[in-house]
C-alpha positions as CSV (number, residue, x, y, z in Angstrom):
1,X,117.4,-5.5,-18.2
2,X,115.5,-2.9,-16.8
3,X,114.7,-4.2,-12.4
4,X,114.9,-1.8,-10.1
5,X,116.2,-2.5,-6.5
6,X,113.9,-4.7,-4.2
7,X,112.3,-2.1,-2.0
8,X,109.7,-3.2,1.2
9,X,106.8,-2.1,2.6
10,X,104.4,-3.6,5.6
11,X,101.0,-4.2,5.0
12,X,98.5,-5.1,7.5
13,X,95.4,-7.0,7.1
14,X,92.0,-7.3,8.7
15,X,89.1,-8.9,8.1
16,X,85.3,-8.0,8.1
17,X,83.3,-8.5,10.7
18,X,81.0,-10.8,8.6
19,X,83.0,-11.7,6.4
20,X,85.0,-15.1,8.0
21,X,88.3,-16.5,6.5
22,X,88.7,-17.4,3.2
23,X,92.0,-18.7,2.0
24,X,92.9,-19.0,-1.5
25,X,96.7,-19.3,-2.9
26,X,97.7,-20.1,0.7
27,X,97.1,-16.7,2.6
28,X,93.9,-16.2,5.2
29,X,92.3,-13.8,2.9
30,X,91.1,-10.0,5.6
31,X,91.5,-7.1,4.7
32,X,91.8,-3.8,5.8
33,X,95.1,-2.6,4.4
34,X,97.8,0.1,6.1
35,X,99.9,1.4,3.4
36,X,103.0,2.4,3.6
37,X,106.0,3.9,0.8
38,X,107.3,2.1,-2.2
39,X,109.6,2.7,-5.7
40,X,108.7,2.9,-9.3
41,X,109.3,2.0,-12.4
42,X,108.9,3.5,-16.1
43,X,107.5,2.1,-19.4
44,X,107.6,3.4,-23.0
45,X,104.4,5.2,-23.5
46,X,104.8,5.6,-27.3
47,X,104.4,1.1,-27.8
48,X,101.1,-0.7,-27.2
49,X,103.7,-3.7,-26.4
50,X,104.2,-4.8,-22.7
51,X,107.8,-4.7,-21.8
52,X,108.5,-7.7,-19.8
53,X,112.0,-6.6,-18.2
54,X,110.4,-2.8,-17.3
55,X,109.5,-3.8,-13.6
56,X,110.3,-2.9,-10.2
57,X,111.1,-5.5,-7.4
58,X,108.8,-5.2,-4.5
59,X,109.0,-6.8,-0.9
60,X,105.8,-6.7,1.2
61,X,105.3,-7.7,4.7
62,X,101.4,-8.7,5.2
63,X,100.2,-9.5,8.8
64,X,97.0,-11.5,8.6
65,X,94.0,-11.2,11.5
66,X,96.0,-14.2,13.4
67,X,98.6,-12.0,13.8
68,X,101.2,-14.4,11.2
69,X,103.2,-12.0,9.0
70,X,103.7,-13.2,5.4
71,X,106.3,-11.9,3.0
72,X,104.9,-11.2,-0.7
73,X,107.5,-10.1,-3.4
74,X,106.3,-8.9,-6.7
75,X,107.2,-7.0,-9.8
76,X,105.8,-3.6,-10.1
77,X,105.2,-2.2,-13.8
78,X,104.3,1.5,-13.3
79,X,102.8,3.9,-15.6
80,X,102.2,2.2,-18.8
81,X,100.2,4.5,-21.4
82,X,97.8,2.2,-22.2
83,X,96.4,4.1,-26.1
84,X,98.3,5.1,-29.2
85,X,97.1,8.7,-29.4
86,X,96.4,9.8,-25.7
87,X,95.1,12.8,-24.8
88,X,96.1,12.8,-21.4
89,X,99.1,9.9,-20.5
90,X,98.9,10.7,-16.8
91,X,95.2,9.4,-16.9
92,X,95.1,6.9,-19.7
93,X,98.3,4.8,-18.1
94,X,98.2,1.7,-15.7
95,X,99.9,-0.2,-13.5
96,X,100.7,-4.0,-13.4
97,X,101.8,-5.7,-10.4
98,X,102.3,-10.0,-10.5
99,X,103.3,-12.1,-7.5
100,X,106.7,-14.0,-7.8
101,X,106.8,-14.9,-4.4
102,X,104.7,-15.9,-1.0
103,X,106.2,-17.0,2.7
104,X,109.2,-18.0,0.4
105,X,107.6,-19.9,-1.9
106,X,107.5,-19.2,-5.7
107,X,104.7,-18.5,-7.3
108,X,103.6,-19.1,-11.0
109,X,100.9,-16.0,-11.6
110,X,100.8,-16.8,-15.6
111,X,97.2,-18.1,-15.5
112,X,96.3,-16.1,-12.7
113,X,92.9,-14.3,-12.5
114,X,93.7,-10.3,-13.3
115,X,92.2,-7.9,-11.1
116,X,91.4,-5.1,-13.0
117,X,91.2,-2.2,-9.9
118,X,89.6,0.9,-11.1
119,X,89.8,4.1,-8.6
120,X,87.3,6.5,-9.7
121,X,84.9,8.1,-7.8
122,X,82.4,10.6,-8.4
123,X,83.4,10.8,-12.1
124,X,86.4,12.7,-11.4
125,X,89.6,11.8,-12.6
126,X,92.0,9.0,-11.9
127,X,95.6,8.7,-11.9
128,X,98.3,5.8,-11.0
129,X,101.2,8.2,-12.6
130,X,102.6,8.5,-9.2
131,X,101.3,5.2,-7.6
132,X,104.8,4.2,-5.3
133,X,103.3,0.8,-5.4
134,X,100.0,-1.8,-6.0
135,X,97.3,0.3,-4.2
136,X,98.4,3.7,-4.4
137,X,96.7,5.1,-6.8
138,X,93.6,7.4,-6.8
139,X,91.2,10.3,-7.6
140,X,92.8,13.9,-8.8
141,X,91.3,17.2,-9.7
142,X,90.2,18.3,-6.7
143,X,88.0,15.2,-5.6
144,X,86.9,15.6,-1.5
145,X,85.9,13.0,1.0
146,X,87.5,10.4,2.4
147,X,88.7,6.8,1.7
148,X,85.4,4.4,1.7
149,X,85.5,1.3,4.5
150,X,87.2,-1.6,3.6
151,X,90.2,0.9,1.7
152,X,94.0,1.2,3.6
153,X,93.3,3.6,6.4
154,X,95.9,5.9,5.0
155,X,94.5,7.2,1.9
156,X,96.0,8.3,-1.5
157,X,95.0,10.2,-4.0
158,X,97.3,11.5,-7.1
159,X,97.1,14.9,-8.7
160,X,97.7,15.4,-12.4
161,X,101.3,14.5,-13.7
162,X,103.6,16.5,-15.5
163,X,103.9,13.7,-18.3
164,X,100.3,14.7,-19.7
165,X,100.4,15.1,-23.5
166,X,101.4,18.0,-25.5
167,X,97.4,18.1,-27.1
168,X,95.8,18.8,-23.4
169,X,96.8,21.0,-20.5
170,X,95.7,19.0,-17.5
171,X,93.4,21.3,-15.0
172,X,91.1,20.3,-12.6
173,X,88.0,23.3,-12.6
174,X,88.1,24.3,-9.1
175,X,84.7,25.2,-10.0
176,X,83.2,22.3,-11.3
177,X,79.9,20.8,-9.8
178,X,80.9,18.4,-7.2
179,X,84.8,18.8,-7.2
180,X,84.5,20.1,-3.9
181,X,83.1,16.6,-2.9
182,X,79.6,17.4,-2.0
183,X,78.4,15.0,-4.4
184,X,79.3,11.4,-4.6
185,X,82.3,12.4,-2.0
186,X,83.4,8.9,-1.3
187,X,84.6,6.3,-3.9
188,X,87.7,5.6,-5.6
189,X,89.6,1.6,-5.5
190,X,89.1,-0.5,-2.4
191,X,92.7,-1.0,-2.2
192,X,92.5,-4.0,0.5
193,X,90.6,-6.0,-2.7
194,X,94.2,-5.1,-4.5
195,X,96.4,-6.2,-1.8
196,X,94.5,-9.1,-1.0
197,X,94.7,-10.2,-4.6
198,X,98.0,-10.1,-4.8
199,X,98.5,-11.6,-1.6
200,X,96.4,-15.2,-3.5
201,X,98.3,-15.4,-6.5
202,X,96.9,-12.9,-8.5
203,X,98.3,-10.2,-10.7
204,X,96.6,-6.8,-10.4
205,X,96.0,-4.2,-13.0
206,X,95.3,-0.8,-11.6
207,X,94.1,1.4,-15.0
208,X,94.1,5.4,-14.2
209,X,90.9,7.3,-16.6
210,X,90.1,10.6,-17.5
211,X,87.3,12.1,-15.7
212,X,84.4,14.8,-15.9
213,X,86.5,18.5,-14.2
214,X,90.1,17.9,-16.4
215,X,90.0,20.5,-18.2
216,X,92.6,22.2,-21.6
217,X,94.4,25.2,-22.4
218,X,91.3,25.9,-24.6
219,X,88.6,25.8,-21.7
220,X,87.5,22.3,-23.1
221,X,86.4,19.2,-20.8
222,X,87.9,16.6,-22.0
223,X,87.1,13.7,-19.3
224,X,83.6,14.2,-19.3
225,X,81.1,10.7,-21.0
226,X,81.9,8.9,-22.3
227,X,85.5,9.2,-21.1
228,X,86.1,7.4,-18.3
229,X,83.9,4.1,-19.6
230,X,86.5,4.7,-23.4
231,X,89.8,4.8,-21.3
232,X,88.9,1.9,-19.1
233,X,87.6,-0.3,-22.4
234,X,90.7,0.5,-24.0
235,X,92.8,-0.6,-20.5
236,X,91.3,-3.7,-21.0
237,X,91.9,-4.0,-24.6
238,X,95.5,-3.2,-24.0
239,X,95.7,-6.5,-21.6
240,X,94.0,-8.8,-23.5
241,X,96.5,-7.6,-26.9
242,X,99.6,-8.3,-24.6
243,X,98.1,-12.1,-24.1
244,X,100.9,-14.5,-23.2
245,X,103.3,-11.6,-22.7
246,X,101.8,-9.7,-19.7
247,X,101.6,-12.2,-16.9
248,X,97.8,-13.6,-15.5
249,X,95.1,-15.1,-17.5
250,X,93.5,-12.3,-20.2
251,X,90.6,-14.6,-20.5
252,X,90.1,-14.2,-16.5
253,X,89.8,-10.6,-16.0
254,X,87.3,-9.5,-13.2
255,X,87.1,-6.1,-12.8
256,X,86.7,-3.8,-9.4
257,X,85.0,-0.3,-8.3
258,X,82.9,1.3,-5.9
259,X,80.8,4.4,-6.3
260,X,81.2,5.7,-9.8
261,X,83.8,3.6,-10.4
262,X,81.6,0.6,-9.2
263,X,79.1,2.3,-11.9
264,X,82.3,2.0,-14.6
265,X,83.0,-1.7,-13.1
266,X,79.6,-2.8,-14.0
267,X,79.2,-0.6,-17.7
268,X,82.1,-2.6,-18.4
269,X,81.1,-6.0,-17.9
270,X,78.0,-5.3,-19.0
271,X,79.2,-3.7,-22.7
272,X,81.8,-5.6,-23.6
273,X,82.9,-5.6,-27.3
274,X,79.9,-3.1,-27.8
275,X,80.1,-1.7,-31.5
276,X,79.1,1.7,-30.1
277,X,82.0,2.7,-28.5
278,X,84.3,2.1,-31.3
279,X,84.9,5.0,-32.8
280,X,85.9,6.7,-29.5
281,X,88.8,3.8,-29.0
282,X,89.6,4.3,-32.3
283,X,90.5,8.2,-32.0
284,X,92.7,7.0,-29.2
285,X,94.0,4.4,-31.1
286,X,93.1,1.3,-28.6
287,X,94.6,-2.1,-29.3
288,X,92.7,-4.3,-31.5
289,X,91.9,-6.4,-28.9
290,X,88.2,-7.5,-27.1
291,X,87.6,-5.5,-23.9
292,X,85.0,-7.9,-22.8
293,X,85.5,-9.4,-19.3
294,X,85.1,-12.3,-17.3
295,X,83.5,-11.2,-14.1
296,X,82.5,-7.3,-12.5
297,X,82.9,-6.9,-9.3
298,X,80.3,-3.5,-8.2
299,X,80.2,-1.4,-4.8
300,X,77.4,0.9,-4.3
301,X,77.2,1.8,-8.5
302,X,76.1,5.4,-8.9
303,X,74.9,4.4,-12.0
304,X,71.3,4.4,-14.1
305,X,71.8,8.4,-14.2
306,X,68.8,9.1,-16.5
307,X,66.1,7.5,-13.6
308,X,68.4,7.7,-10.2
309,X,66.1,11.1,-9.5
310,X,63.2,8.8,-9.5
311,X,64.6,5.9,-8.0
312,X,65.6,8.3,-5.1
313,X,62.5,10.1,-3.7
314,X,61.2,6.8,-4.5
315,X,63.6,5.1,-2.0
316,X,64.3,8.5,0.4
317,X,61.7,11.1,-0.5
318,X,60.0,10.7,3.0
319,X,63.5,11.3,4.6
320,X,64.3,14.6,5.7
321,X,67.7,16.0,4.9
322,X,70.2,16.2,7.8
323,X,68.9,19.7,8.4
324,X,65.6,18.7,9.4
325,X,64.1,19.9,6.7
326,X,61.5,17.8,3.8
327,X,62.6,18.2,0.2
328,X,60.2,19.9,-2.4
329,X,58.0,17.1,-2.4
330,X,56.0,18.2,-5.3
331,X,58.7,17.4,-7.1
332,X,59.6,14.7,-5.2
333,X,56.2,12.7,-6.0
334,X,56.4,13.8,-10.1
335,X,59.8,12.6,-9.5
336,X,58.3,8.6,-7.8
337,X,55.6,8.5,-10.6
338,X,58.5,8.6,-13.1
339,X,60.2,6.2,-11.5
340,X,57.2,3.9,-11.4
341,X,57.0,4.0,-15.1
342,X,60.1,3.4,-15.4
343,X,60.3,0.3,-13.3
344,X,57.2,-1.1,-15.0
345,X,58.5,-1.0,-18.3
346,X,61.5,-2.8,-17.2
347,X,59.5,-6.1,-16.5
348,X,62.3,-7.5,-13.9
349,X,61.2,-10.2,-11.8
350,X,63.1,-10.1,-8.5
351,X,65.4,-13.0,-7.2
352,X,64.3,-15.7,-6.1
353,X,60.7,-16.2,-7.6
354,X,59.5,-13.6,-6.2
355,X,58.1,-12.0,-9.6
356,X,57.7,-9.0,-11.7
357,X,59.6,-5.7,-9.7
358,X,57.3,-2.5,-9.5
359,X,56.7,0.8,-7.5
360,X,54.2,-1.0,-5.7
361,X,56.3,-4.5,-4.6
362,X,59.8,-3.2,-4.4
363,X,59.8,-2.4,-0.6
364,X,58.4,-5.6,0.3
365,X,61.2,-7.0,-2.1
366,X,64.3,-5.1,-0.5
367,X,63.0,-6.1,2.8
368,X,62.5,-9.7,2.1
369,X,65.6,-10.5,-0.5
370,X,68.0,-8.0,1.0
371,X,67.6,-6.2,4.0
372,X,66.1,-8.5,7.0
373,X,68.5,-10.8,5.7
374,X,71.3,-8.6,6.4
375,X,69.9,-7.4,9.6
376,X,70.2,-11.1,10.6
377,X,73.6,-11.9,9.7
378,X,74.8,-9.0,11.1
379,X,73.1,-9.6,14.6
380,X,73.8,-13.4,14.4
381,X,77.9,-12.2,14.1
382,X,76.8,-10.5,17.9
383,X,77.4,-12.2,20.9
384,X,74.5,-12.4,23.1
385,X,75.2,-9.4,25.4
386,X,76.1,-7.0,22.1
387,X,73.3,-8.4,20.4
388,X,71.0,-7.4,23.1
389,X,72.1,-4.1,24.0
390,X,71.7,-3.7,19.7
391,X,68.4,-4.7,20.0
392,X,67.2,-2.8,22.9
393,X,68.1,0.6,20.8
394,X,66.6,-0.5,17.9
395,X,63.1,-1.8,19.1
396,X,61.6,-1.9,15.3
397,X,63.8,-5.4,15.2
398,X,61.9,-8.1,15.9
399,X,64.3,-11.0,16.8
400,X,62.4,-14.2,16.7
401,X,64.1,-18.1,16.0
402,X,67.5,-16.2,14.5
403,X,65.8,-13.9,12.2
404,X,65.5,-10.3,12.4
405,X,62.1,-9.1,10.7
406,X,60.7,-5.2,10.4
407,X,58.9,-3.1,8.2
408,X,60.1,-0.7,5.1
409,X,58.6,2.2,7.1
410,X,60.5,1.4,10.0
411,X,63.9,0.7,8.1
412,X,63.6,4.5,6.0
413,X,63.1,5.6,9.9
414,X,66.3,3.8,11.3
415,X,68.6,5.1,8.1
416,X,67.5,8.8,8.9
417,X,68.2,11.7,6.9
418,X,68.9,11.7,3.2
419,X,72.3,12.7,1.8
420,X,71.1,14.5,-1.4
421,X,68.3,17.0,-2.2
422,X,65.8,16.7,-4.9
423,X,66.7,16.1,-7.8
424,X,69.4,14.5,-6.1
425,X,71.4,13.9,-9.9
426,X,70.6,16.3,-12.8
427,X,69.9,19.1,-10.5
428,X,67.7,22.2,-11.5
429,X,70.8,24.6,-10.8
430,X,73.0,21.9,-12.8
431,X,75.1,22.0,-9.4
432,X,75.3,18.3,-9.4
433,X,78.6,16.2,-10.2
434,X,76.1,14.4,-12.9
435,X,75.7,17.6,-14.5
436,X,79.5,18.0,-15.1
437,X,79.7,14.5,-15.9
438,X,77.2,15.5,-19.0
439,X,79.0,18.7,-20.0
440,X,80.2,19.2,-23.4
441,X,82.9,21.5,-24.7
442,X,83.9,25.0,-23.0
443,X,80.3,23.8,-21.2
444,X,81.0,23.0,-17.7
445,X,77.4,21.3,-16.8
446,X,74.4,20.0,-18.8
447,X,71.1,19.0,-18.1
448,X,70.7,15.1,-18.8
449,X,66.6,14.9,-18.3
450,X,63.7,16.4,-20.1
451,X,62.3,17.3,-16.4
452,X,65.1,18.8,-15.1
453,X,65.8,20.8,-18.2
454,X,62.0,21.8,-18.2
455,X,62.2,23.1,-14.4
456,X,66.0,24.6,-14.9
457,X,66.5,27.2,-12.6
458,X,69.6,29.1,-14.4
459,X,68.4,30.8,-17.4
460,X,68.4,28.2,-20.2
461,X,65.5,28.7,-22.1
462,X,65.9,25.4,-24.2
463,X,63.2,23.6,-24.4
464,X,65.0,20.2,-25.5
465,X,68.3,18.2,-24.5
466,X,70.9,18.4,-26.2
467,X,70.6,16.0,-29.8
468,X,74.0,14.3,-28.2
469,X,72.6,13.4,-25.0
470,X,70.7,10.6,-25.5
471,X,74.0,9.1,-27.0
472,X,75.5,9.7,-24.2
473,X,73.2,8.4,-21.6
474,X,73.4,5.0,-23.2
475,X,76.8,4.9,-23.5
476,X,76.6,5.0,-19.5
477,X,74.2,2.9,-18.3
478,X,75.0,-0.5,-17.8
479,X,71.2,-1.1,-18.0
480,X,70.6,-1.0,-21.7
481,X,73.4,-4.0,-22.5
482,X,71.2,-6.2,-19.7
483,X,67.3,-5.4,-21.0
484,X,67.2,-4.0,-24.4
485,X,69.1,-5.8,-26.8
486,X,70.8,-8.1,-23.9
487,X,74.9,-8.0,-24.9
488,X,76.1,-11.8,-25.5
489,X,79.8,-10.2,-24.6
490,X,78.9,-9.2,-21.4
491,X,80.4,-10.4,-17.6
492,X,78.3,-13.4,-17.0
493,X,79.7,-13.1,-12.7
494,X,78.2,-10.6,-10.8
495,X,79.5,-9.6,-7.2
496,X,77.2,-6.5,-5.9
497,X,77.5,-4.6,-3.1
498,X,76.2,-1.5,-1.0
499,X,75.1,-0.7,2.7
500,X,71.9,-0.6,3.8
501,X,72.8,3.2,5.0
502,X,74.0,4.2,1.9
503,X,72.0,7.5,0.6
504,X,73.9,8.4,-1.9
505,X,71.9,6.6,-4.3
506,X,68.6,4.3,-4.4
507,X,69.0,1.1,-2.9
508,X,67.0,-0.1,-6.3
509,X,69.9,0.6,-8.4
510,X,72.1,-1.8,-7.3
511,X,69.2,-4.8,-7.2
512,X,67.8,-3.5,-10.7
513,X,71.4,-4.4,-12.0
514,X,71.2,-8.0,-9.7
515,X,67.8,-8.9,-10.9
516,X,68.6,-7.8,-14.9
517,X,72.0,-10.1,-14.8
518,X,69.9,-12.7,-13.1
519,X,67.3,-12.6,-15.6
520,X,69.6,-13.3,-18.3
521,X,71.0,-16.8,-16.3
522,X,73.9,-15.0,-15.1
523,X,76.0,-16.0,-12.0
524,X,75.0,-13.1,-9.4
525,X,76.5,-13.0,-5.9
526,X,74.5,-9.6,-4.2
527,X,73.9,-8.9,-0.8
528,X,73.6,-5.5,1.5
529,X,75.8,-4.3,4.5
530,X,73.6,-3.5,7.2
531,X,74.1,-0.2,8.6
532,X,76.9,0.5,6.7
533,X,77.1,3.4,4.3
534,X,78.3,4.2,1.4
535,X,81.7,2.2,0.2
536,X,81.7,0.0,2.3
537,X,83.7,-3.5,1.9
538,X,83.1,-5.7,4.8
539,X,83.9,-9.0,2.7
540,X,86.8,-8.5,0.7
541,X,88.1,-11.9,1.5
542,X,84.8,-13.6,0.3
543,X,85.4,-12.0,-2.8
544,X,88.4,-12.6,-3.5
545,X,88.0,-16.2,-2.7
546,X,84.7,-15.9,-5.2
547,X,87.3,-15.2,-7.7
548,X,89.0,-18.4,-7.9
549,X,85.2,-19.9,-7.6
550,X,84.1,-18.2,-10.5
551,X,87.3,-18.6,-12.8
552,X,88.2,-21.5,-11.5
553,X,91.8,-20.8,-10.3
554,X,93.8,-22.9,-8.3
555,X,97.2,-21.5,-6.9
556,X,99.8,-23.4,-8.2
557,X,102.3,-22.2,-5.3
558,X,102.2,-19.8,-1.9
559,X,102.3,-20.5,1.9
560,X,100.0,-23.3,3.4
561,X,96.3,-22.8,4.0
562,X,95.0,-22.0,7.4
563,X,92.7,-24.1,8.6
């Protein structure tokens, strides 16, 4: 046998402030999470077979918003390579953690939805190689910014392990677009959505991935697309192989991100058991297994890379940047009119009846569908004195029978200045994390858009993309398995989420992806955070409670529910 010592850790959480209780599996479902230390466990790297006996024993004290503490034991799997052929183990590993035990009470997690926690952000890489426990893992290479809301208020983030391959040195370019975390700075796993899980019965999967700055002896960038989307597919297909073996339901695997990651979290459910990435899980030797999943759960996807410079000076182009000062807008308006084509030829109609999306309907459609909506839940949570004193510094609210109304105009005003300059993704120095993202090679950046390339400002003098790029782009966008040649494997649940303050990318991304899903019959849960920004999570508990909705799990043991 192969159990390590029982080991504990306390674990505190909160909920939203909009969010209410949910209890599922016996625990009042908050969540803001306090992390503290934890043991490991090893796994063969070399087998595609789950070792059963090759856990840890965990002890966790959570304290719930009433203040009630509830013990949660579970086994901790750490570090299992999750490919045949890696090229980097530290990234392409993951960790499994299962719930034996809640407030004393066994529990029974064998057909238990699987949260599938990625924790990328910005594209950059992602380890759980030195994850102490569920929730520990995170972004290396060199990634900046802080955790988003909603995450444990003590951060961690791993750094490249010393059990990468013999075929790749692991580096992280400390010059590579974005590392610093100027672009895309927040992201990464909501970790309370982890420990939440866990704390309702059900196992967690937390998969590490290459990403765009890991870098080999030879000068070659080997995490950049389609990397990240390859490792994650083939995390998934390792699972679903391991059927009956690991613990939790294969056949009820919801997956989890925010920022890039929330882009990943959607490509996923959206191209599941695509034929076009097969030849990349083959070179790393992926299980013979689906990687199709059940349900996606999305926050704030930075995602749609090929049109998020038009769907942003659509969206912020009258914003001024925090200096004061107006973007180009030349290019900002060349940069709109593409996006109006683009949205056109998409032929979406929004939620709700309201009909066909364009340049020319979409504010009044985020205003109506999303934003006055969320204005009003978040000044009907205020008690009368807060909600006043709210309302007096933000006169462009008109409260009237419960319902906050305003105009788009108004609302760009209220959000203030924009977080990226134009063009905010494949930038014209190719200074973007995008750019990185799209390198090839020794190449550490690469234009991804005809315009861009066209209006390059470093010297290239080619006059077309790359012959790869295209590939590359589709292989990415979670948007061409919803509207082209709709994908019959995709997620057909869709929880959505981003803050109405969130700049970092259009808030037309995000409904594009709602309205698409919806289009297609799907079940789509997608709302806004009002003046939040970007990563927020002010409703973990609702989703985790929508994940026994949608899958249809009932805990079979755990503490009693609050009422």
């Amino acid at each position: 046998m192969k159990h390590r010592a029982v080991k504990r850790r306390s674990v505190v959480l909160g909920l939203g402030a909009t969010a209410g209780v949910a209890a599922v599996g016996g625990i009042a479902l908050s969540a803001q999470a306090s992390n503290g230390t934890s043991t490991s466990s090893s796994s063969d790297a070399g087998s595609l077979a789950f070792d059963p006996d090759a856990y840890t024993k965990l002890t966790t004290t959570v304290t719930d918003t009433a203040g009630d503490e509830h013990s949660v034991t579970y086994h901790f799997w750490k570090a299992i390579t999750y490919v045949a052929k890696p090229v980097d183990a530290a990234y392409q590993s993951l960790n499994v953690s299962v719930p034996v035990e809640i407030d004393g009470a066994a529990v029974d997690a064998s057909d238990a939805p699987i949260l599938f926690a990625n924790s990328v952000g910005g594209y950059m890489p992602s380890s759980v190689a030195d994850a102490t426990g569920i929730g520990a893992g995170g972004m290396g290479g060199g990634m900046g910014g802080g955790a988003p809301s909603g995450a444990p208020s003590t951060s961690t983030s791993t750094s490249t392990s010393a059990s990468a391959s013999a075929s790749a040195s692991a580096s992280a370019s400390a010059t590579a677009p974005g590392a610093n975390g100027n672009t895309n700075a927040t992201g990464g796993a909501l970790a309370g959505n982890q420990l939440l899980a866990l704390a309702a019965g059900y196992v967690v999967v937390e998969p590490g991935a290459r990403g765009r700055t890991l870098k080999n002896s030879a000068g070659e960038y080997y995490g950049v697309a389609p990397a990240a989307i390859v490792d994650l597919k083939a995390a998934v297909r390792y699972v679903r192989a391991n059927k009956g073996v690991i613990p939790g339901d294969t056949d009820r695997i919801v997956s989890a991100g925010t920022s890039a990651g929330g882009a990943l979290s959607s490509l996923l459910g959206a191209s599941g058991d695509s034929p076009l990435y097969a030849k990349y899980l083959k070179e790393l030797g992926a299980a013979d297994a689906s990687d199709a999943i059940f349900a996606t759960g999305a926050w704030c996807p930075i995602t749609d890379l090929e049109h998020a410079d038009g769907s942003y000076e659509w969206n912020w182009g009258a914003n001024a940047l925090s200096t004061g000062e107006q973007v180009d807008q030349t290019v900002s308006k060349t940069l709109q009119s593409q996006f109006a084509e683009y949205q056109a030829g998409l032929k979406l109609r929004g939620l709700n009846g309201f009909g066909t999306l364009n340049a020319r309907n979409y504010d009044e459609y985020l205003v109506e569908q999303y934003l006055e909506p969320s204005a009003t839940t978040y000044l009907a949570a205020l008690s009368d004195s807060a909600r006043a004193t709210y309302l007096a510094a933000n006169t462009f609210i008109t409260w009237k029978n419960g319902k906050a109304t305003f105009s788009w105009a108004d609302f760009l005003t209220h959000v203030g200045a924009r977080k990226k300059n134009t063009p905010a993704f494949d930038a014209f120095d190719l200074s973007a994390g995008e750019n990185n993202e799209f390198g090839k090679g020794t190449v550490i950046s690469r234009h991804f858009t005809a315009y861009s390339l066209k209006n390059d400002t470093t010297g290239l003098t080619a006059k077309r993309l790359d012959s790869d790029v295209p590939e590359m782009l589709r292989l990415m966008n979670p948007m061409y398995f919803l509207t082209d040649k709709p994908n019959e494997a995709r997620s057909k649940h869709w929880w959505i989420r981003l803050g109405t303050k969130d700049s970092d990318t259009s808030l037309t991304v995000s409904a594009n992806i709602a309205a698409a899903a919806n289009g297609l019959g799907d079940d789509v849960d997608h709302l806004y955070y009002w003046d939040e920004g970007h990563g927020a999570n002010t409703d973990p508990g609702d989703f985790i409670a929508w994940i026994a909705k949608v899958t249809g799990h009932k805990a079979k043991a755990g503490a009693k529910v609050k009422k």
